[in-house]
C-alpha positions as CSV (number, residue, x, y, z in Angstrom):
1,X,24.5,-63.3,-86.4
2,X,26.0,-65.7,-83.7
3,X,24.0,-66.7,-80.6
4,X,24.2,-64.6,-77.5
5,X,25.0,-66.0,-74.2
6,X,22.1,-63.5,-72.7
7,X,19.0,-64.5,-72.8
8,X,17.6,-60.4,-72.1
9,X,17.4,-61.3,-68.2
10,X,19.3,-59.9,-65.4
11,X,22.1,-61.7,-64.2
12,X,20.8,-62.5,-60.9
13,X,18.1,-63.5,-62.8
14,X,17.2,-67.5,-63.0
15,X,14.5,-70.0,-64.3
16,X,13.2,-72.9,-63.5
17,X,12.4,-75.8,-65.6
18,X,9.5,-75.0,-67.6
19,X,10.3,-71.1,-68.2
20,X,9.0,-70.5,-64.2
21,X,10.7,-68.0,-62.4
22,X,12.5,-69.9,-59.3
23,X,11.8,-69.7,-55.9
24,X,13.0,-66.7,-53.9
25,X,12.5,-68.8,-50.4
26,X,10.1,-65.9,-49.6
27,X,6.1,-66.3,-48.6
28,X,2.8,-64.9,-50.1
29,X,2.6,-61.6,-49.8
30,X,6.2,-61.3,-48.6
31,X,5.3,-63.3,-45.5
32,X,7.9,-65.1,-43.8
33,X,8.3,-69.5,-45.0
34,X,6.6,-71.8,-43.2
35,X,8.3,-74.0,-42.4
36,X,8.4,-77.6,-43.6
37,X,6.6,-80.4,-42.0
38,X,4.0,-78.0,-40.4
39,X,0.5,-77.9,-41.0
40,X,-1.5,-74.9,-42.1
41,X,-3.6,-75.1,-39.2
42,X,-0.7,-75.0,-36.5
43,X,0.9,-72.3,-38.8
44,X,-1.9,-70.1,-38.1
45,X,-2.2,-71.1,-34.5
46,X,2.0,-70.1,-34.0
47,X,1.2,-66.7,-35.7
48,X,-1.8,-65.6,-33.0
49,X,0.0,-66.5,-30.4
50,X,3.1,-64.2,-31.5
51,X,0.6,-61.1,-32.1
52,X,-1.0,-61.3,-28.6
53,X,2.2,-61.4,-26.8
54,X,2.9,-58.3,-28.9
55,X,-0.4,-56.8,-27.6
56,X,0.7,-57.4,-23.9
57,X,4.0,-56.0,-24.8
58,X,2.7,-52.5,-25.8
59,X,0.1,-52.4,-23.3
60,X,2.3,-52.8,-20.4
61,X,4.7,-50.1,-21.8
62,X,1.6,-47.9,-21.9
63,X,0.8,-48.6,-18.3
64,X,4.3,-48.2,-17.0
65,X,4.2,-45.0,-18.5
66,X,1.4,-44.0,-17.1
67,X,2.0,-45.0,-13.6
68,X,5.4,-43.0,-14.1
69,X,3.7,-39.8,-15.0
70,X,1.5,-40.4,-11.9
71,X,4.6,-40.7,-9.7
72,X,6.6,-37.3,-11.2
73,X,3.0,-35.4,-10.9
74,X,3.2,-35.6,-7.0
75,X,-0.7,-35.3,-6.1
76,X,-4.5,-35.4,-7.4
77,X,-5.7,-33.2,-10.1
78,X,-6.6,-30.4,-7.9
79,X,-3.0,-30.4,-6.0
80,X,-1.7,-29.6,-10.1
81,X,-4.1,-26.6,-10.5
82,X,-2.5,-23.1,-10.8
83,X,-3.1,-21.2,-7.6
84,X,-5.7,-18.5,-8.1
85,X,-4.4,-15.0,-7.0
86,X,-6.2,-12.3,-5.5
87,X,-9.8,-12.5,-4.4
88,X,-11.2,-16.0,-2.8
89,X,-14.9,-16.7,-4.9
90,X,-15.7,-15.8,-1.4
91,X,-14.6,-12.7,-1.3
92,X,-16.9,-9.4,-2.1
93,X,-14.9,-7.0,-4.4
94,X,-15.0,-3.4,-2.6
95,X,-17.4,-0.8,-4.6
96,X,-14.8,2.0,-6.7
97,X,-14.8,5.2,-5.3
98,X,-17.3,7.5,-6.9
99,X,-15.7,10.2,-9.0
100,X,-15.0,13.8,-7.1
101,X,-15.4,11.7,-3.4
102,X,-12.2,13.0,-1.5
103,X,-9.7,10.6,0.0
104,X,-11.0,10.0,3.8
105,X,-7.7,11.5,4.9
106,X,-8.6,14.7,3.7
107,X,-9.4,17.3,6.8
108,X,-12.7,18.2,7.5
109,X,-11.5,22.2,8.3
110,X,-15.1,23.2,9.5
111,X,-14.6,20.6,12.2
112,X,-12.0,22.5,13.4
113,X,-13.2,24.6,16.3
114,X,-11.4,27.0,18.6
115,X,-12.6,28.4,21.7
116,X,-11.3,31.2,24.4
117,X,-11.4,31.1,27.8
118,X,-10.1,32.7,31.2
119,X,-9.1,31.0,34.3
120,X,-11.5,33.3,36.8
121,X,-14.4,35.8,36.2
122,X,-13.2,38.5,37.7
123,X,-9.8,40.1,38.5
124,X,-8.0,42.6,40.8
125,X,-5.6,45.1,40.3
126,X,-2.9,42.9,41.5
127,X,-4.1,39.5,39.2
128,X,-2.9,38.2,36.1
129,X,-5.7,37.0,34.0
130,X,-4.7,33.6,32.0
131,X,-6.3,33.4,28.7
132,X,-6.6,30.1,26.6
133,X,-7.0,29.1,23.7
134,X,-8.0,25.7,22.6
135,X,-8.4,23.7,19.0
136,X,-10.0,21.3,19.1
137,X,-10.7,18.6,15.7
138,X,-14.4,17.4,15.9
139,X,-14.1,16.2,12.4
140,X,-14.4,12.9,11.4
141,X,-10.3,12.8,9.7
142,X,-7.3,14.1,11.1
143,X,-6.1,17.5,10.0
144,X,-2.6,19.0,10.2
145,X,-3.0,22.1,12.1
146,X,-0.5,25.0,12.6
147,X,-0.5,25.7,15.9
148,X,2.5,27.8,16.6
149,X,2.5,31.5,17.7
150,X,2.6,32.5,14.4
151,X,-1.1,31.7,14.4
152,X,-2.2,32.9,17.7
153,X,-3.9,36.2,18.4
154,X,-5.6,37.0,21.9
155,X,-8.0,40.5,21.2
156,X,-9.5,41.9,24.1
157,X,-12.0,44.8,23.4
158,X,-14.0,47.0,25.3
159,X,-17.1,48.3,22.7
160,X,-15.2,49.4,20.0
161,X,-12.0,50.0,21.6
162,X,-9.2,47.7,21.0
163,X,-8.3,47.1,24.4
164,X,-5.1,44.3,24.2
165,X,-4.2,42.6,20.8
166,X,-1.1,40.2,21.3
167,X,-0.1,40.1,17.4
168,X,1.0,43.8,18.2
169,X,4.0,43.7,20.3
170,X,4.6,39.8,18.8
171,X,8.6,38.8,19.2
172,X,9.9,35.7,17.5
173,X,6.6,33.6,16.5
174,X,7.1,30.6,15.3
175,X,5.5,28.0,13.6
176,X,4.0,24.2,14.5
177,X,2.0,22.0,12.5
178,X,0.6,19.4,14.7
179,X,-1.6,16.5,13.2
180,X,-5.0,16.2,15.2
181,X,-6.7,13.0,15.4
182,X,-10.5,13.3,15.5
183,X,-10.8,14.5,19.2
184,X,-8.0,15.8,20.0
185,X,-7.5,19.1,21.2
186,X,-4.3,21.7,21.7
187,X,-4.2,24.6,24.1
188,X,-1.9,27.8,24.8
189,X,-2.5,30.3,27.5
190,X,-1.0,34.0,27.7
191,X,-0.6,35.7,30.8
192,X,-2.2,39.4,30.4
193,X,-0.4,41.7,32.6
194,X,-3.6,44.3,32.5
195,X,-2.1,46.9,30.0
196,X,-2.9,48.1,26.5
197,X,-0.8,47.9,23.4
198,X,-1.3,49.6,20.1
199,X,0.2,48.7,16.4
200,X,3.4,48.2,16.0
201,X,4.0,48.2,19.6
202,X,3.6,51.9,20.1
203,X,3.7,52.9,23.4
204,X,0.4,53.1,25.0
205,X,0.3,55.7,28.6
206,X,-3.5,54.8,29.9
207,X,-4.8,51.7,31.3
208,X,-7.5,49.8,31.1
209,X,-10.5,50.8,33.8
210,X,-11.6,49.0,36.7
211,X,-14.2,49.2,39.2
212,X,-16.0,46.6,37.4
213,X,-15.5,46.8,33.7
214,X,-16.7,44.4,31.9
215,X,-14.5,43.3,28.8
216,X,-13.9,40.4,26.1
217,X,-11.8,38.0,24.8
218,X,-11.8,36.6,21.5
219,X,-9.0,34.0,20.2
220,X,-8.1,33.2,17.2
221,X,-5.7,30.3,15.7
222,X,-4.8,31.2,11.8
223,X,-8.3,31.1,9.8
224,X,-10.4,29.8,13.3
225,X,-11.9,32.0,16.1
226,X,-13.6,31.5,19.1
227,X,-17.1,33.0,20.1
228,X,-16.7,36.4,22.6
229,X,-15.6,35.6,26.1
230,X,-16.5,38.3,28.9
231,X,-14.9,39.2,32.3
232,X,-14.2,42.0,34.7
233,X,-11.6,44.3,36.3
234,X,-12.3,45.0,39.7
């Protein structure tokens, strides 16, 4: 066979006299020339230089940085805590209500009290006794109280006889809740024009006796009554 032109290598490929593979211009290790004419030692010195003025490169990018995120942050540590909502670590929590324990608001209904009274002692054939009544709340809540005629009764008795009752001959009642503050007190009066009534309003012919009889009063405001209240016709 005839000799090839190809020697097996590449075509990029050359040689150097004495079967050495020419020089690619590049360094040990892939390092870039030095350059000719300078000495190893100054070489060396060139390339320390370069890497500590890299050094101060990065670490004033680092520090700008830094100074920026400062700047955008606005404040201290503390001023870029989240806020802490509700109680201060000053603060004492208040104790749960213990189960079955009514709301505060709730009336106290054996605070309320009502009492009966009469504006004189004693009364003549020509006087018209005035008899009140009064609530009063001596709780400790206020209470909603119905107040309104509705509610009201004025008895007056003599023994056992059912002198005056003013739910019998009642026109119209009406009713009206009224909230009492602990304290507070309401009061109606009736004028009593000295006669008797009977249920349903029946018509009653006697009158109640004089000459010194002594009768009572009782009022009473829906579920409340007042103690017994004595007076006289004269």
């Amino acid at each position: 066979m005839g000799n090839s032109s190809s020697s097996g290598r590449g075509k990029n490929s050359s040689v150097a006299p004495g079967g050495k593979p020419a020089s690619t211009g590049a360094g040990p290790q892939g390092k870039p020339p030095r350059q000719p004419g300078v000495s190893a030692k100054v070489y060396r010195r060139r390339r320390l230089v370069v890497a500590v003025l890299t050094l101060l490169v990065v670490a004033a990018i680092v520090a700008g940085t830094f100074l920026l995120s400062g700047f955008l942050g606005g404040g201290s540590k503390n001023d870029t805590q989240p806020a802490v909502v509700g109680n201060s670590p000053t603060e004492k929590a208040k104790p749960a209500a213990k189960a079955g324990t009514p709301p505060s608001d709730v009336c106290d209904e054996a605070g309320i009290k009502v009492k009966a009274s009469v504006d004189k002692p004693s009364y003549g054939p020509d006087d018209h006794p005035v008899l009140t009544l009064q609530v009063t709340n001596s709780g400790k809540t206020h209470c909603d109280i119905n107040v309104g005629t509705s509610q009201m009764e004025f008895l007056i008795t003599s023994g056992e006889d059912i002198i005056f009752n003013s739910a019998y001959c009642q026109m119209d009642s009406t009713d009206l809740v009224k909230n009492l503050a602990p304290g507070a007190s309401e009061k109606a009066n009736f004028v009593w024009q000295q006669n008797r009534t009977a249920p349903d309003c029946a018509k009653v012919v006697s009158q109640p006796g004089r000459g010194g009889a002594t009768y009572v009063l009782v009022a009473t405001l829906g579920k409340w009554s007042s103690e017994k209240v004595t007076f006289t016709l004269t």
